[in-house]
ZADO-1210 file (C-alpha; in nm, 4 decimals, padded with zeros to 6 digits):
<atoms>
<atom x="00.0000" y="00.0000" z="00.0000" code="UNK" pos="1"/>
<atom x="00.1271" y="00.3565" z="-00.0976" code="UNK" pos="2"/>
<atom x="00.1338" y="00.6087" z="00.1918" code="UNK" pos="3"/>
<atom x="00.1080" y="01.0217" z="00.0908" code="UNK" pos="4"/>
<atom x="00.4476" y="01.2102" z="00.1923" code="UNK" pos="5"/>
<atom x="00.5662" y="01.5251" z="00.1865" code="UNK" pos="6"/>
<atom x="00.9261" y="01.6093" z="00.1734" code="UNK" pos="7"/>
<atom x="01.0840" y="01.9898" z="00.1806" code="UNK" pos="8"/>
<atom x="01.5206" y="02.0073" z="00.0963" code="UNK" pos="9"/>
<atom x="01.7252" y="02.2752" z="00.1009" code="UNK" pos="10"/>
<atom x="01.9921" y="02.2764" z="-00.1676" code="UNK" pos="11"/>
<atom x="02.3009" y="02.4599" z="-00.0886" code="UNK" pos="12"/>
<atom x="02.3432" y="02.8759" z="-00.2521" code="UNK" pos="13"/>
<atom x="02.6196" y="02.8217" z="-00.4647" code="UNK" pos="14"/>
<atom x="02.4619" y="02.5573" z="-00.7022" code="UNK" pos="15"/>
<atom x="02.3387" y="02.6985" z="-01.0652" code="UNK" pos="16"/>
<atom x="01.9473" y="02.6638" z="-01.1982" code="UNK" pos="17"/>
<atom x="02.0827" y="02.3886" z="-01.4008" code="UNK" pos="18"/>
<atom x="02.2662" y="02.2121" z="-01.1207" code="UNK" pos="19"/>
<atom x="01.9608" y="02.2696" z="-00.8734" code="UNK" pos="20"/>
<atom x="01.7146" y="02.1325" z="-01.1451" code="UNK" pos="21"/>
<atom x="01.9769" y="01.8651" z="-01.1567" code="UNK" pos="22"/>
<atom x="01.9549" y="01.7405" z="-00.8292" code="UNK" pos="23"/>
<atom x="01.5401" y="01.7701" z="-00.8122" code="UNK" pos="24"/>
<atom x="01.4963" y="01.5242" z="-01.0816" code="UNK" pos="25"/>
<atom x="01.7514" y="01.2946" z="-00.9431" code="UNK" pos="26"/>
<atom x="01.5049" y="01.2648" z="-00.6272" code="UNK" pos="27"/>
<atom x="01.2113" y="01.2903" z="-00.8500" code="UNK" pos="28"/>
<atom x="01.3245" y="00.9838" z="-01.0749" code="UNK" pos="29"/>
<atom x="01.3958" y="00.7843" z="-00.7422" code="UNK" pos="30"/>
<atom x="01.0666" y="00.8123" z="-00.6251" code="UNK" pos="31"/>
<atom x="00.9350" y="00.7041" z="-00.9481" code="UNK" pos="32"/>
<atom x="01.1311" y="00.4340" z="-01.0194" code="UNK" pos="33"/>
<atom x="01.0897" y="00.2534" z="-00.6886" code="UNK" pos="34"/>
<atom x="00.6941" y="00.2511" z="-00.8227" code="UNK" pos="35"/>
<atom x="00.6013" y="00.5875" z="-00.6302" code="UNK" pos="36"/>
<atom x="00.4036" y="00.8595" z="-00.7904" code="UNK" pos="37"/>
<atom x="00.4505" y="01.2423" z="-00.7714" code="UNK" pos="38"/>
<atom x="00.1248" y="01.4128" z="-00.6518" code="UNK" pos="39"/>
<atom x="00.3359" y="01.8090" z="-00.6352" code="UNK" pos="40"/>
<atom x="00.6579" y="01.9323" z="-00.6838" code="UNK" pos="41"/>
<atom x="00.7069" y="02.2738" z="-00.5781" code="UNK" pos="42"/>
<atom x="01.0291" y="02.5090" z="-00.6053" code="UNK" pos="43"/>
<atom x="00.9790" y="02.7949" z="-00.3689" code="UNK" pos="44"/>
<atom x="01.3701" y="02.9552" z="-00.4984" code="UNK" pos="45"/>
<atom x="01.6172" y="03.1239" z="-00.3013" code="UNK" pos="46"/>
<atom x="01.4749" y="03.1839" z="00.0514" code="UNK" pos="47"/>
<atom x="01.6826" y="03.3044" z="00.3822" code="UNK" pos="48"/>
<atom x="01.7410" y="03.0604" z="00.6308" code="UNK" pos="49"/>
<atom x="01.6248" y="03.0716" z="01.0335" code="UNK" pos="50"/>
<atom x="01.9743" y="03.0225" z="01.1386" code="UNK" pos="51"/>
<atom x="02.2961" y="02.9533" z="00.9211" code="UNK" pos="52"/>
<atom x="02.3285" y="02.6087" z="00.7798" code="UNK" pos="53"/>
<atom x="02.7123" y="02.5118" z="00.6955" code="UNK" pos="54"/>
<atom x="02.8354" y="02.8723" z="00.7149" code="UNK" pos="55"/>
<atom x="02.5279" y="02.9631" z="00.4580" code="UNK" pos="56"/>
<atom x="02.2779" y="03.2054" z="00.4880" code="UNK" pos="57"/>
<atom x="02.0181" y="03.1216" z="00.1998" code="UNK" pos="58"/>
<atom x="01.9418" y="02.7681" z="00.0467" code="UNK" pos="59"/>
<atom x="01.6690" y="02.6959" z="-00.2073" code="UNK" pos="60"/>
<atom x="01.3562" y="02.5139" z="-00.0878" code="UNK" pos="61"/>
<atom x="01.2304" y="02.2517" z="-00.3094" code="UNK" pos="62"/>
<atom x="00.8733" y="02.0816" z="-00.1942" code="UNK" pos="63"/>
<atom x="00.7773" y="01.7075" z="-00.3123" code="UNK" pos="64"/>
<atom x="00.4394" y="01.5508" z="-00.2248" code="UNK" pos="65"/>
<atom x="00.4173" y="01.1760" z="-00.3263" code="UNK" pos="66"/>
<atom x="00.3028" y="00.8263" z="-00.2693" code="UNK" pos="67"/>
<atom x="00.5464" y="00.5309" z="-00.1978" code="UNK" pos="68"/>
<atom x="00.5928" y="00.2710" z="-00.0090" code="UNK" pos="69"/>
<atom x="00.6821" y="00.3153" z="00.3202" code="UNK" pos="70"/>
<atom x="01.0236" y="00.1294" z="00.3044" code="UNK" pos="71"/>
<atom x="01.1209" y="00.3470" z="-00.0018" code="UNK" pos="72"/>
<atom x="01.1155" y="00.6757" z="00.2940" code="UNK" pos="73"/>
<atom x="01.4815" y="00.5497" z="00.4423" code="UNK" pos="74"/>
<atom x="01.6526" y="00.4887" z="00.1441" code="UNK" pos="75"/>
<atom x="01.5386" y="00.8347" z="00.0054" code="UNK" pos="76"/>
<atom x="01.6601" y="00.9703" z="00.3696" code="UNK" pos="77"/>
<atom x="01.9989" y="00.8260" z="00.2614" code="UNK" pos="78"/>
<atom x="02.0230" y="00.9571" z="-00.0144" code="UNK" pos="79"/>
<atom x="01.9521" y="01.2926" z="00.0954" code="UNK" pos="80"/>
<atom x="02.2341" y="01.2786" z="00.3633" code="UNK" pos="81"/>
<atom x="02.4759" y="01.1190" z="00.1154" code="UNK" pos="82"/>
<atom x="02.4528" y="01.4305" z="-00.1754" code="UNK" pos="83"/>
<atom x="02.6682" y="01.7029" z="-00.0532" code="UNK" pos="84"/>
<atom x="02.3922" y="01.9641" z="-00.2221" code="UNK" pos="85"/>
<atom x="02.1408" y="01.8666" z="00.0204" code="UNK" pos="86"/>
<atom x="02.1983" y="02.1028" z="00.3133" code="UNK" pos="87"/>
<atom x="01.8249" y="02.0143" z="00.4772" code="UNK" pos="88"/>
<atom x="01.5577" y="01.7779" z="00.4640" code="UNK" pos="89"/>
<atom x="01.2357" y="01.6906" z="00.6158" code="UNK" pos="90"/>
<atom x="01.0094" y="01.3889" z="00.4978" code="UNK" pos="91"/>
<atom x="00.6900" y="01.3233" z="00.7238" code="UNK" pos="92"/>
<atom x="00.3907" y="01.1280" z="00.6487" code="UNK" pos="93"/>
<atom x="00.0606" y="01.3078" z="00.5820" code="UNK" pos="94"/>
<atom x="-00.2424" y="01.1933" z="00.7524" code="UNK" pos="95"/>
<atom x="-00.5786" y="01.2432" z="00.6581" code="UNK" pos="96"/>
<atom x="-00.6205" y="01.6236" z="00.7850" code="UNK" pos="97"/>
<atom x="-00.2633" y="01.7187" z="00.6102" code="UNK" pos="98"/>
<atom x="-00.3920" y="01.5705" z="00.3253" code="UNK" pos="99"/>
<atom x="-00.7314" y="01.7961" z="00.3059" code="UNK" pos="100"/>
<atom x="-00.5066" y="02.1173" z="00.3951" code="UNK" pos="101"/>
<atom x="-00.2528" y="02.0154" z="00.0983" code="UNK" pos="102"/>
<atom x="-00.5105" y="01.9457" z="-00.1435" code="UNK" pos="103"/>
<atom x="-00.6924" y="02.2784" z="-00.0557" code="UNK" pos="104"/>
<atom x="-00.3707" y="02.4618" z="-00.0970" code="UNK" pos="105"/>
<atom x="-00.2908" y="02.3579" z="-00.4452" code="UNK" pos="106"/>
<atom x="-00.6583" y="02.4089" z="-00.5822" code="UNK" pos="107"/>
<atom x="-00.6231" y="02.8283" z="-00.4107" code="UNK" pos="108"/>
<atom x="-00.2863" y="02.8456" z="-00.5604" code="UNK" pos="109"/>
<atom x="-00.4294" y="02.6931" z="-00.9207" code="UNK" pos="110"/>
<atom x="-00.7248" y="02.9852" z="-00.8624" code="UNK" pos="111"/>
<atom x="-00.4245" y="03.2374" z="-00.8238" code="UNK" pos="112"/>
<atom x="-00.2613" y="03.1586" z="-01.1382" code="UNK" pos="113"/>
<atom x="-00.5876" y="03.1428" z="-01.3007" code="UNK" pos="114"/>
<atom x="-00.6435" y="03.5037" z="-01.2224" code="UNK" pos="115"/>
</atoms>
């Protein structure tokens, strides 16, 4: 059975937009190929960090919403800590209330471009 996820990464500054894009489909292909399926992918770009992160100030925020398997989560978590451009990462599970409040979110933002 396929669980819904949600998983937010901060890629390091000093990366280019090909490099970054790079790195996104890298994680994007993994969770397809191990027979997930992407439900979002969101960039949200070059954002200021709480505190710094590796002697960095800024990162950019990537945000993937999927289905998998729930032994697929630690590999990806590996993977994430292995690649050096990963400076973040958060993967939780979404229950049945995150799941409302994500789908709600994506049909206001689809009104917003609409407009």
């Amino acid at each position: 059975m396929l669980n819904s996820y949600e998983t937010v990464f901060i890629l390091t500054p000093v990366l280019s937009d090909v490099q970054m894009k790079e790195t996104v489909e890298k994680f994007r292909n993994m969770i397809l190929e191990s027979g997930g399926e992407i439900v979002n992918d969101e960039n949200w770009g070059l954002r200021k960090l709480a505190y710094p992160i590796q002697k960095k100030s800024t990162g950019f925020y990537n945000l993937l919403e999927f289905k998998a398997d729930p032994s697929f989560i630690g590999k990806l978590e590996v993977n994430y800590r292995r690649d050096e451009r990963i400076i973040r990462f958060l993967t939780f599970k979404l229950d049945k209330y995150a799941l409302q409040y994500s789908e709600k979110r994506r049909s206001n933002k689809k009104e917003q471009k609409e407009k």
